[in-house]
C-alpha positions in Angstrom: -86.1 -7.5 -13.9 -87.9 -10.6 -14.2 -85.0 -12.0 -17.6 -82.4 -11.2 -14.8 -83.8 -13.6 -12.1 -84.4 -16.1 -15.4 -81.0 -15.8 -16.1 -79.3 -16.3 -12.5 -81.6 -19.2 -12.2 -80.3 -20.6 -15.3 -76.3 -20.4 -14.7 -77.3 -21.7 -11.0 -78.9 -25.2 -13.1 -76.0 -24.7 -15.2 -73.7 -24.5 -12.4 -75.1 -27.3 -10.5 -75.1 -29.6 -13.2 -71.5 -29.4 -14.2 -70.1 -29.7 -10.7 -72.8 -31.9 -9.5 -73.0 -34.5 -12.6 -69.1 -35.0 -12.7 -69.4 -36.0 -8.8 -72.2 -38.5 -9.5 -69.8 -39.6 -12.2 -67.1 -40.2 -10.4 -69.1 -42.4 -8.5 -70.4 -44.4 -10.7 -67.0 -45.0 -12.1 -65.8 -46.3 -8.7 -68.1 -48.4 -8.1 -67.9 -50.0 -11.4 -63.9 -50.4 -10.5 -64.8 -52.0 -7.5 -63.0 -56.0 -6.9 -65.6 -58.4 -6.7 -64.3 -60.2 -3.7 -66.7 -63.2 -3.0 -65.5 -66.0 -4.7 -66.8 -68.8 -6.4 -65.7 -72.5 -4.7 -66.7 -75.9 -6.7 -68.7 -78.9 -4.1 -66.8 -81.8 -4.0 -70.0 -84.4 -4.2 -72.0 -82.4 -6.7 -69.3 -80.6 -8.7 -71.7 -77.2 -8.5 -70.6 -73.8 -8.0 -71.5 -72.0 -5.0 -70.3 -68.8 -3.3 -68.2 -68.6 -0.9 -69.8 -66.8 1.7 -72.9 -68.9 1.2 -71.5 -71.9 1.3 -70.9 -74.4 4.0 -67.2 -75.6 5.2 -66.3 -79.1 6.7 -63.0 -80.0 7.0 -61.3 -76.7 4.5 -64.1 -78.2 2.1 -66.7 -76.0 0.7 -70.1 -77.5 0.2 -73.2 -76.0 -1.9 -76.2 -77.6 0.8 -76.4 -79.7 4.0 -77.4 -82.5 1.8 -74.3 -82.6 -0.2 -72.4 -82.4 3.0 -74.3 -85.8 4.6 -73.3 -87.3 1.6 -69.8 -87.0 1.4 
């Protein structure tokens, strides 16, 4: 009785982890696949790189700082 229970215990794990695992996969794998979609924009006074979404825009200009910006 008690190798029966062992056994339905052990093809439930072994059930789980082949439709469970493969999901977790798949997930990984799409987010790996992902676009990166922030992109990077160079300062016109400093020549830096900077994000785009953290950087600051005057005039269709994208600056790294408020300092870089003042001194334009």
């Amino acid at each position: 009785m008690v190798l029966k229970i062992v056994a339905v215990i052990i093809m439930a794990f072994l059930v789980y982890i082949l439709f469970f695992k493969r999901n977790r996969e798949r997930e990984m794998f799409a987010k790996k696949n992902e676009k990166i979609t922030d992109e990077m924009v160079e300062c016109p006074t400093c020549k830096t790189y900077v994000s785009q979404k953290e950087a600051i825009v005057s005039n269709g200009k994208f600056y790294c700082s408020q300092e870089c910006l003042e001194n334009k």
